[in-house]
N, C-alpha and C positions, 0 to 999 in steps of 0.2 A: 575901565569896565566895572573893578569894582566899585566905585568911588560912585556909578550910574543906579546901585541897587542896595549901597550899605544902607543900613537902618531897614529896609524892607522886609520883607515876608516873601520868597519864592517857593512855590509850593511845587511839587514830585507829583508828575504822571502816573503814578499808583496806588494800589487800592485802600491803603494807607492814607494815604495825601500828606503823607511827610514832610514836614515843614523846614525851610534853611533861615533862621531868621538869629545866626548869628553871626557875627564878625569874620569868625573861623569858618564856618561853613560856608558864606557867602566867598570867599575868599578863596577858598578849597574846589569850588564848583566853576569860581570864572575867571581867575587870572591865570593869563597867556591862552587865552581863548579866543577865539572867533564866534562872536556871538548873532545869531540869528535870531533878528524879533520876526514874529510872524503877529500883523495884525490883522484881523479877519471878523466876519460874523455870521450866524451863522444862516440868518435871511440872506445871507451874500451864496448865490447858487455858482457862481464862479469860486466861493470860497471853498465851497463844500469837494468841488472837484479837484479845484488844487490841493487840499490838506493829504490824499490820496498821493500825490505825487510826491507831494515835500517830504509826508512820510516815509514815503520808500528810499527817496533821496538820500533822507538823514542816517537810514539803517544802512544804507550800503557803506556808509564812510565811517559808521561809528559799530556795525556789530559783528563781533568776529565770524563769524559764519560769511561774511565778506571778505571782508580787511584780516590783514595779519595784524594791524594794530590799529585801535582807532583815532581817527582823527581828533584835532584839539577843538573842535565844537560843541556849540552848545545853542538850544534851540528852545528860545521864551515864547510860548504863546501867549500873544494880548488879545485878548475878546476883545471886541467892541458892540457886545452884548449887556442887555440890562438887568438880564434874570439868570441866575443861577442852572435853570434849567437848560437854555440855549445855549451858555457856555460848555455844559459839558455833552452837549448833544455833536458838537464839535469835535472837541480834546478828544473824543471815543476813538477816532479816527486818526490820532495822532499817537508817534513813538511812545513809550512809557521810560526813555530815556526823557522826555523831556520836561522841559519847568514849564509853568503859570502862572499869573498874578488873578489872586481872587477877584470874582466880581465886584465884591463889596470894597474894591481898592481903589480909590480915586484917584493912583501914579498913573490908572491905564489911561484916561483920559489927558493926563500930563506930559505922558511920553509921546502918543496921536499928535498934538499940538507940537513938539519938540524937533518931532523928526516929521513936521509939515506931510504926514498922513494923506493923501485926497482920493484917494482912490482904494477899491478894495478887490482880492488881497495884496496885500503889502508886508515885503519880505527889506526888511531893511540890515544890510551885512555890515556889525559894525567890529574896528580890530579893537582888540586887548586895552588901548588908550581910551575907549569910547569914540576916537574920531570916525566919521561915517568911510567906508571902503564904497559900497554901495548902496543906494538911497531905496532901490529897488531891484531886487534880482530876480523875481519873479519868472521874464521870462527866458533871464539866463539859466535858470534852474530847469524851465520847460523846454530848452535846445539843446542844453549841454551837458547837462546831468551831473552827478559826482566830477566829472571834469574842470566844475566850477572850482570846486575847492582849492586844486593845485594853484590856478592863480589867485585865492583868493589868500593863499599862505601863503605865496613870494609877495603879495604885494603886504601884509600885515608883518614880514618879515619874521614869523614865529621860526623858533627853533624845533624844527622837529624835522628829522631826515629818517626817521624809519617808514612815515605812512608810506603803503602802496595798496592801491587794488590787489586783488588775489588774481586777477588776470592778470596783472603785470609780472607776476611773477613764472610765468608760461614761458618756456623757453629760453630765461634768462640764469645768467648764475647766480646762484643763493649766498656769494661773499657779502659777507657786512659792511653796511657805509662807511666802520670806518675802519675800515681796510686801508684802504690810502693812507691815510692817516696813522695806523701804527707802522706800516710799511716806513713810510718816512722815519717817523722814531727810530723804528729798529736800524735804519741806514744811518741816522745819525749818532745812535750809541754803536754802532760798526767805527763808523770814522771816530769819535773820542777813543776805542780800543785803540786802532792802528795807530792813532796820534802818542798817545801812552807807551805801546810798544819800542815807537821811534825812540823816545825821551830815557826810556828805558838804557835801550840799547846805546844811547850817542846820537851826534849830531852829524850829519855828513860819512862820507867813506874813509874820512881819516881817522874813524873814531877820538875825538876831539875829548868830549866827554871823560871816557874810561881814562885818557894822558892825564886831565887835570883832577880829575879823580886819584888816580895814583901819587899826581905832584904833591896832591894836600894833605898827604900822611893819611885819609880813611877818617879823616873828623866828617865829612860831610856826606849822607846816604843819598843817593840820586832814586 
């Protein structure tokens, strides 16, 4: 993923236009990501309607006022516009979490050709490696909603077990994921005590130990 936008320019959906156009930051924004290109135009009147949906889509998985925590996405719009003004006649309509590549950049025409583009819009889901998950989710994203994500995280194998929707958490208990998991710990520094204790005490009911302990005159501390 990052290896797909080092040396670039990604620019911030805000009124700033805050640029990431270092090493660190490029780095900081997409590794262990699930990354969403959205490419689109904005004469595409299919595009216009979907950017509405994708956007809602993106807020429910990534702003707390959803999620307890947000998911590890991240959402590049590519115009497939040639003027500066159509491009952001678009972006208007899209998250202000998300990135862009300026019009004046000629990777957007290079990534279209890359990821064999034919159709518009075009939501290409790619994991953390850069390899494609999905070529098109489009109308995965129009069926299934935030629902997408979950498989889209077992199948990129990202490490992340805390997202949940805020509805999931409706009638469930609020024990942490990794609960099982110290649980186990704590049962296995239980059993290293008990093991201790034993070794402590002797071996067996003949207390064997404490005989040869006594046998050796007290040079040796058990």
């Amino acid at each position: 993923m990052v290896d797909l936008f080092m040396d670039r320019v990604l620019v911030k959906n805000n009124k700033d236009r805050d640029e990431l156009d270092t090493e660190r930051e490029i780095v900081t924004r997409l590794q262990n990501r699930i990354l969403l290109l959205f490419f689109a135009s904005a004469d595409c009147e299919r595009c216009q309607t979907f950017a509405l949906t994708l956007s809602d889509f993106f807020k429910q998985l990534t702003d707390e006022f959803y999620v307890d925590r947000s998911a590890q996405l991240v959402l590049l719009y590519i115009s497939l516009d040639e003027s500066e003004e159509r491009l952001e006649s678009l972006l208007k309509e899209l998250p202000k979490k998300c990135l862009f590549l300026a019009c004046e950049d000629p990777y957007r025409r290079e990534l279209e050709a890359m990821f064999n583009v034919e159709e518009l819009p075009t939501v290409v889901v790619l994991r953390p490696d850069c390899s494609i998950l999905v070529p098109n989710a489009v109308e995965e994203i129009l069926h299934l909603g935030p629902r997408c994500y979950r498989n889209w995280q077992e199948a990129a194998e990202l490490i992340d077990r805390s997202f949940m929707i805020s509805d999931d958490f409706e009638g469930k208990s609020m024990r942490s994921f990794t609960d099982p998991v110290r649980r186990l710990k704590y049962k296995v520094e239980d059993e290293k005590k008990k093991n201790k204790k034993k070794k402590q005490r002797g071996w067996g009911s003949g207390g064997e130990a404490e005989n040869e302990k006594e046998e050796g005159g007290g040079g040796v501390s058990w």
